[in-house]
Every structure is written in C-alpha cells, then in structure tokens.
VOPAGU-2260 file (C-alpha; in pm, 1 decimal, decimal comma):
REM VOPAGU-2260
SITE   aa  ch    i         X         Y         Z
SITE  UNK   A    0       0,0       0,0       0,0
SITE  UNK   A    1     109,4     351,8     -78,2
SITE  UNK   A    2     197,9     557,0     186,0
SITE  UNK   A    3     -83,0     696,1     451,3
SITE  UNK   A    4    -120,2    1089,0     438,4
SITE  UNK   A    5    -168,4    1281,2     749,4
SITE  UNK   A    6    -221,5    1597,5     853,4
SITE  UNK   A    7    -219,0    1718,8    1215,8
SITE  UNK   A    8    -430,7    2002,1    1290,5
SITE  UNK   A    9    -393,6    2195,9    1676,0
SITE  UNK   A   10    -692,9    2339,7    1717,1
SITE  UNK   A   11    -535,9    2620,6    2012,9
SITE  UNK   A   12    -694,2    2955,1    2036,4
SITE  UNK   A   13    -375,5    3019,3    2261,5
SITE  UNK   A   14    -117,2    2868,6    2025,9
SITE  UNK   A   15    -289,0    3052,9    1708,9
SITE  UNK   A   16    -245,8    3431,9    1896,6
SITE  UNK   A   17      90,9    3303,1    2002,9
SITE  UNK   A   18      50,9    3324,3    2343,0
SITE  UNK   A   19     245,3    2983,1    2402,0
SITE  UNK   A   20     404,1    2699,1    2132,6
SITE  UNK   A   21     192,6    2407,2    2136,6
SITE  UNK   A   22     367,4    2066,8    2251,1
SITE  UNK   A   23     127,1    1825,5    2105,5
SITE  UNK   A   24     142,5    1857,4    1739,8
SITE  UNK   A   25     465,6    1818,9    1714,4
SITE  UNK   A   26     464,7    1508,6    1899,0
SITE  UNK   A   27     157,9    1402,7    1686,6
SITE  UNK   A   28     352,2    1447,8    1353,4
SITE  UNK   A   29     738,9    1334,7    1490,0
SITE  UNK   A   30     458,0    1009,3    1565,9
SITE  UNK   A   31     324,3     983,6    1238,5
SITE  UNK   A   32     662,8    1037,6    1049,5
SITE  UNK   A   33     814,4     778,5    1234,5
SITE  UNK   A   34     516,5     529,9    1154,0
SITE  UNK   A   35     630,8     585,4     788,2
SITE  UNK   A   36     339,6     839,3     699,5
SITE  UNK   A   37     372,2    1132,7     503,9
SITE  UNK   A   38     297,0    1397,3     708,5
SITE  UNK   A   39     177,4    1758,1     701,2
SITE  UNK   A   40     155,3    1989,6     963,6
SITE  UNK   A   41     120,2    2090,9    1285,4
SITE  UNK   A   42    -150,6    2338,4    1154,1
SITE  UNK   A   43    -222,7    2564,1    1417,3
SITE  UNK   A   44    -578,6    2730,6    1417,1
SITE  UNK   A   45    -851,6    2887,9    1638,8
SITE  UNK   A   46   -1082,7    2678,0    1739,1
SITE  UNK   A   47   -1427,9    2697,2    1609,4
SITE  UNK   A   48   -1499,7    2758,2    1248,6
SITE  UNK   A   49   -1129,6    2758,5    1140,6
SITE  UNK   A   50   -1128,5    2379,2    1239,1
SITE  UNK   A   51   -1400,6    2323,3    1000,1
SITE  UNK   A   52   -1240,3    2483,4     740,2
SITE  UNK   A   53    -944,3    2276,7     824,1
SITE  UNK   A   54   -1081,5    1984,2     777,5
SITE  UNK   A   55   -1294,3    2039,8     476,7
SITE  UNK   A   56    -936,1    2115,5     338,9
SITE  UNK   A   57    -789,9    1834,3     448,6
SITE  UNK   A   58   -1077,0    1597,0     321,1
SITE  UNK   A   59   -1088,0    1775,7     -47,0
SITE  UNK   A   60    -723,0    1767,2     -27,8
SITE  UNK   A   61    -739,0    1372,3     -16,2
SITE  UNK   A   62    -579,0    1306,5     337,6
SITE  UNK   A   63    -614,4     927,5     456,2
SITE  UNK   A   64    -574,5    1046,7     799,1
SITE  UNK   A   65    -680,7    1375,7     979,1
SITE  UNK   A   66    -548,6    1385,4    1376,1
SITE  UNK   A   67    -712,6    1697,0    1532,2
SITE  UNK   A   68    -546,0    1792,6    1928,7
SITE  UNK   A   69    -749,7    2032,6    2167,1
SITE  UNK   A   70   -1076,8    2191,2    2191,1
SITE  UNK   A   71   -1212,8    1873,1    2347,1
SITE  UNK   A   72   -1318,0    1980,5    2661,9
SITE  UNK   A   73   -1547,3    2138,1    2852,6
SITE  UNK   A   74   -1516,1    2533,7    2830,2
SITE  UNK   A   75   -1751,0    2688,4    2601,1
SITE  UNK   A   76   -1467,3    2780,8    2380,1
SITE  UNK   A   77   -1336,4    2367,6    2325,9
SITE  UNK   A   78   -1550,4    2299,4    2006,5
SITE  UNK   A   79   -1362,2    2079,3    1804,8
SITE  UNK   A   80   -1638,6    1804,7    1834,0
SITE  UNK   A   81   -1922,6    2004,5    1704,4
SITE  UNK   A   82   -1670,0    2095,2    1446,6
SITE  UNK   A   83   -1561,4    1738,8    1320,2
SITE  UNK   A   84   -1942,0    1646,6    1337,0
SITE  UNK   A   85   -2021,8    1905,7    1096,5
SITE  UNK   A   86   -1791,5    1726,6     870,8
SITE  UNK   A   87   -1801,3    1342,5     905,8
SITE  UNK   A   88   -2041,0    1131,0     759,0
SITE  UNK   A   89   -2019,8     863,6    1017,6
SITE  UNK   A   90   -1860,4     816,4    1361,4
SITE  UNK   A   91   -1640,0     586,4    1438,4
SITE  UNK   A   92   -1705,7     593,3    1842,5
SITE  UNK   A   93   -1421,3     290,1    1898,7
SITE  UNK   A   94   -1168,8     523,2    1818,7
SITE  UNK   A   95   -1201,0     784,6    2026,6
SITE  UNK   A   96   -1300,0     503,6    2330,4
SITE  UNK   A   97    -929,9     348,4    2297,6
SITE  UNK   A   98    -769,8     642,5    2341,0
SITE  UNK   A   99    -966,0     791,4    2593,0
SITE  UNK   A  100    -904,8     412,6    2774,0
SITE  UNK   A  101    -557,0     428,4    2716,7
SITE  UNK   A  102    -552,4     770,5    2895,6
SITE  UNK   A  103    -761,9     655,2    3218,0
SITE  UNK   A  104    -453,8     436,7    3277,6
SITE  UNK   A  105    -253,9     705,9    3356,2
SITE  UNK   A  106    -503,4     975,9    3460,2
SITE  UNK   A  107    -901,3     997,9    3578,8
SITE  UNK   A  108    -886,4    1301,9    3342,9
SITE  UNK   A  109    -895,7    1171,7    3017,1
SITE  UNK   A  110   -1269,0    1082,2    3064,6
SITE  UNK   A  111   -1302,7    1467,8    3019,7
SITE  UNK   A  112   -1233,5    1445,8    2689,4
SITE  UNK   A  113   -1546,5    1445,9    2420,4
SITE  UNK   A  114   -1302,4    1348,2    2109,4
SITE  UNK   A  115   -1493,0    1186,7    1829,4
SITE  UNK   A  116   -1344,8    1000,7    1541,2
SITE  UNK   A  117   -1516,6     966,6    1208,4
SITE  UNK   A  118   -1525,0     920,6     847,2
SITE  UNK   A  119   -1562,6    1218,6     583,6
SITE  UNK   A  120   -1534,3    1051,5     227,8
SITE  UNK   A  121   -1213,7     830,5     230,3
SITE  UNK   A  122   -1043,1    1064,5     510,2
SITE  UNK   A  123   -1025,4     917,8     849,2
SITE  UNK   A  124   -1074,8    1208,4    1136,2
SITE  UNK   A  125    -972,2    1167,0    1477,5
SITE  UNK   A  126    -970,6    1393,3    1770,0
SITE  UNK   A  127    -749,2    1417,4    2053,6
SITE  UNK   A  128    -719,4    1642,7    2369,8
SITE  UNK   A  129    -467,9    1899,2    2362,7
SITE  UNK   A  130    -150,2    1737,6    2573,4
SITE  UNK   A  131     146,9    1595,0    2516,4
SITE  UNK   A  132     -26,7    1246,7    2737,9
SITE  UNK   A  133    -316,8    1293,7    2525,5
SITE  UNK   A  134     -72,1    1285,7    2199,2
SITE  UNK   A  135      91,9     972,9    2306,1
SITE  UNK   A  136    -152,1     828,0    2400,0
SITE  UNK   A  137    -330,4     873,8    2054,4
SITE  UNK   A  138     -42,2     699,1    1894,2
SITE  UNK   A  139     -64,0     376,4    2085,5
SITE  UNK   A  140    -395,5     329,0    1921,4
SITE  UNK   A  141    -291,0     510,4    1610,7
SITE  UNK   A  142       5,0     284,2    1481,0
SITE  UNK   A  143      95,3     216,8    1072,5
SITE  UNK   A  144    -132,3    -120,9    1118,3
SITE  UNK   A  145    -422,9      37,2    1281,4
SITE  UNK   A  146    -442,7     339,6     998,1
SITE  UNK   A  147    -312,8      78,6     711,1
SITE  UNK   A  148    -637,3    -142,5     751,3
SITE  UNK   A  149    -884,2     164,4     865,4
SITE  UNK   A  150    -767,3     366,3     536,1
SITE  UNK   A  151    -781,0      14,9     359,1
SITE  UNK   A  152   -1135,6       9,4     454,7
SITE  UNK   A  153   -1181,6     334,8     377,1
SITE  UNK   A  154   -1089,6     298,3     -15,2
SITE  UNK   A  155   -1310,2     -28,2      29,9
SITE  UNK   A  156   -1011,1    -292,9      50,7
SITE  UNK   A  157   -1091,1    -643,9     240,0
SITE  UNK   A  158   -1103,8    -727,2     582,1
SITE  UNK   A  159    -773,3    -884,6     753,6
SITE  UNK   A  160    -890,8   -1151,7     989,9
SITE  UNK   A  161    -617,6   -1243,8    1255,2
SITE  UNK   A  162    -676,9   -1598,2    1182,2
SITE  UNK   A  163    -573,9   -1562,6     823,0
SITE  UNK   A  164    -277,8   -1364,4     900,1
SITE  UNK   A  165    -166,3   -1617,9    1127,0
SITE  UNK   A  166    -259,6   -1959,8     985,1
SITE  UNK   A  167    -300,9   -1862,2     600,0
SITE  UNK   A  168    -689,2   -2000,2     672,7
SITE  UNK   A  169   -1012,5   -1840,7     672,9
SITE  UNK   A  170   -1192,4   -1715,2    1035,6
C-alpha cells in the first residue's frame, strides 16, 4: 500500500495568537513520520470555524488520515467536536474510546475528553485532547497497522482476519 497521508491540525486559540508553542502537534507528527506516513503539519488554528475549514481542506485535499489535538473539553470555547461532526459522515465511536481508555490508565482526566473520530469521504478524522499524554496516547492506538487497515477500509479494501494472518486459513 502507498503511503498513509496525514495531517495534524492543533486546534489552540492560545497557540494561534501566540501566546504559548503548542507541545502536542509536534509530537503528533514526529509520531506519524516515524510510523512511515507522510505527514503535514502541525496546523495551528482557532478553534471553532477555522477547524471546520481545516478539515474540509484536508478531506478535499485527499488526506487518509486527519489527527485533530485540543478543543475537546469542557469550556464553552473547546468545540472541536461540534466541528468534526459538521464534517463526518459517520462516527467511528471505537476510536475515540481506545484512546480515551488508554488515557484513564494514567489519569481519571482523560474521561473529560469528548473526542470523536469519524469518516468524511475516504479521510479518516480523529480527535485528541490537547496534551502531550493525550498525543501519546493517541499513537498507541494510532500505529501504521491500525491506519493501514482503517484507510484500507476506507478505499473499500478487504477485511484482515487475525486468523488468516496467522494460519493462512479463513476465520
């Protein structure tokens, strides 16, 4: 398969008026480079509208993978969610629950999180909360087999069953 195309997009209100230099993008794309993806960003906008934009971009633009980090929690200013939802077609709520589970081992505040993951055409969208934890976390779940056989799906390729891969036989 051809190499998986990513953009990460920081969706910072903060980080966009330069009040600080986000941490989690970068870690989100050194991630992503490392997995062998060709990777764009970190593309720092305000949260809000500009993440819509964003991500209509990305999705016209033909990304496999979109990785959004911040505006996932509770202030009235964190609206990545509504933002992604505007977008997608169709959740994919088992995304967003592994990394959010891979979080609560480390800290009872990742359940704060309302990241969603879904589909818009052939572009896989995930959001993560704005940390560094958050980041790493999000790349646990996130790995070149996970995104292989979700963009796979995505361009309507067969499903891998674990039995095949091990055995050669059918599940």
């Amino acid at each position: 398969m051809t190499s998986i195309s990513a953009l990460v997009v920081v969706a910072s209100n903060r980080a966009a008026d330069g009040v600080y230099e986000d941490t989690s993008g970068p870690i989100l794309v050194q991630g992503f480079a490392a997995a062998g993806f060709g990777v764009a960003g970190p593309l720092v906008v305000h949260d809000g509208d500009e993440v819509e934009q964003a991500l209509r971009d990305a999705v016209d633009d033909g990304f496999d993978l979109v990785v959004t980090s911040g505006g996932t929690g509770l202030t009235s200013l964190d609206l990545t969610p509504e933002m992604t939802r505007r977008v997608i077609e169709r959740e994919v709520p088992g995304i967003a629950e592994a990394i959010r589970a891979v979080g609560l081992a480390a800290t009872p505040f990742a359940a704060i999180s309302r990241a969603v993951a879904g589909v818009a055409g052939s572009t896989l969208i995930v959001n993560v909360a704005g940390s560094r934890g958050a980041a790493k976390d999000a790349l646990g779940v996130l790995t070149a087999e996970f995104v292989s056989h979700a963009v796979s799906q995505l361009h309507d390729g067969d499903h891998v069953r674990a039995a095949e891969e091990t055995t050669g036989g059918t599940a």
